[in-house]
N, C-alpha and C positions, 0 to 999 in steps of 0.2 A: 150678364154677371161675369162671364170668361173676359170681357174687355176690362172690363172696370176691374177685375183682378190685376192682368195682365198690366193696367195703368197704374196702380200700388206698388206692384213690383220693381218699376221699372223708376221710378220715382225715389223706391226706395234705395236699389242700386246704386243711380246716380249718384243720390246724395253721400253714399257711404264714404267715396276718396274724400269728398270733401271735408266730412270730420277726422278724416284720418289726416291728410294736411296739414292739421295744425298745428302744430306741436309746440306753438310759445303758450300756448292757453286751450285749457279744457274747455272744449266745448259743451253746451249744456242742452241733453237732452231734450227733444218736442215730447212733452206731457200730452199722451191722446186720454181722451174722456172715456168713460167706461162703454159707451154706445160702440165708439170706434173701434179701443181694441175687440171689441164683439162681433162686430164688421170683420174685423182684418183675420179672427182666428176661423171665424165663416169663410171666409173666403181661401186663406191655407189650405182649411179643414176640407173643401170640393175639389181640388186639386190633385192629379192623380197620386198615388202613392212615390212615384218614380220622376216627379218633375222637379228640377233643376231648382226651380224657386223654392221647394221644402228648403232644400238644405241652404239656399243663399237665406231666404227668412231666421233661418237655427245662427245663420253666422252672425247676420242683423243683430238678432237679441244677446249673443253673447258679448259681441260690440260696445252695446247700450249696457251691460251689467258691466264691462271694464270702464264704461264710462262712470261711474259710482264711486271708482278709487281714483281717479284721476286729479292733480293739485295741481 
């Protein structure tokens, strides 16, 4: 489970410059399905309290909510 975490994260990282990048066009959010984001908050949620990924995940989602106002 700690790999397959650690593989989300790392995935999600990556791709974060790359929406930040753009800047002639918004990018458009990946719509996860309900199962997923249920996966992913499982997966936060076993993470020590102190790990680097909380707060990169907290940056992620505020990202994707500025993503919302984006034209």
């Amino acid at each position: 489970m700690r790999r397959r975490t650690f593989v989300l994260a790392v995935a999600v990282v990556a791709a974060a410059p790359l929406l930040a990048a753009c800047s002639s066009k918004c990018p458009v959010p990946i719509a996860y399905d309900e199962a997923t984001l249920k996966d992913i908050q499982k997966a936060i949620g076993d993470l020590p309290k102190d790990n680097i990924l909380r707060a990169v995940m907290h940056d992620y989602e505020m990202e994707r909510d500025d993503l919302r106002f984006c034209r």
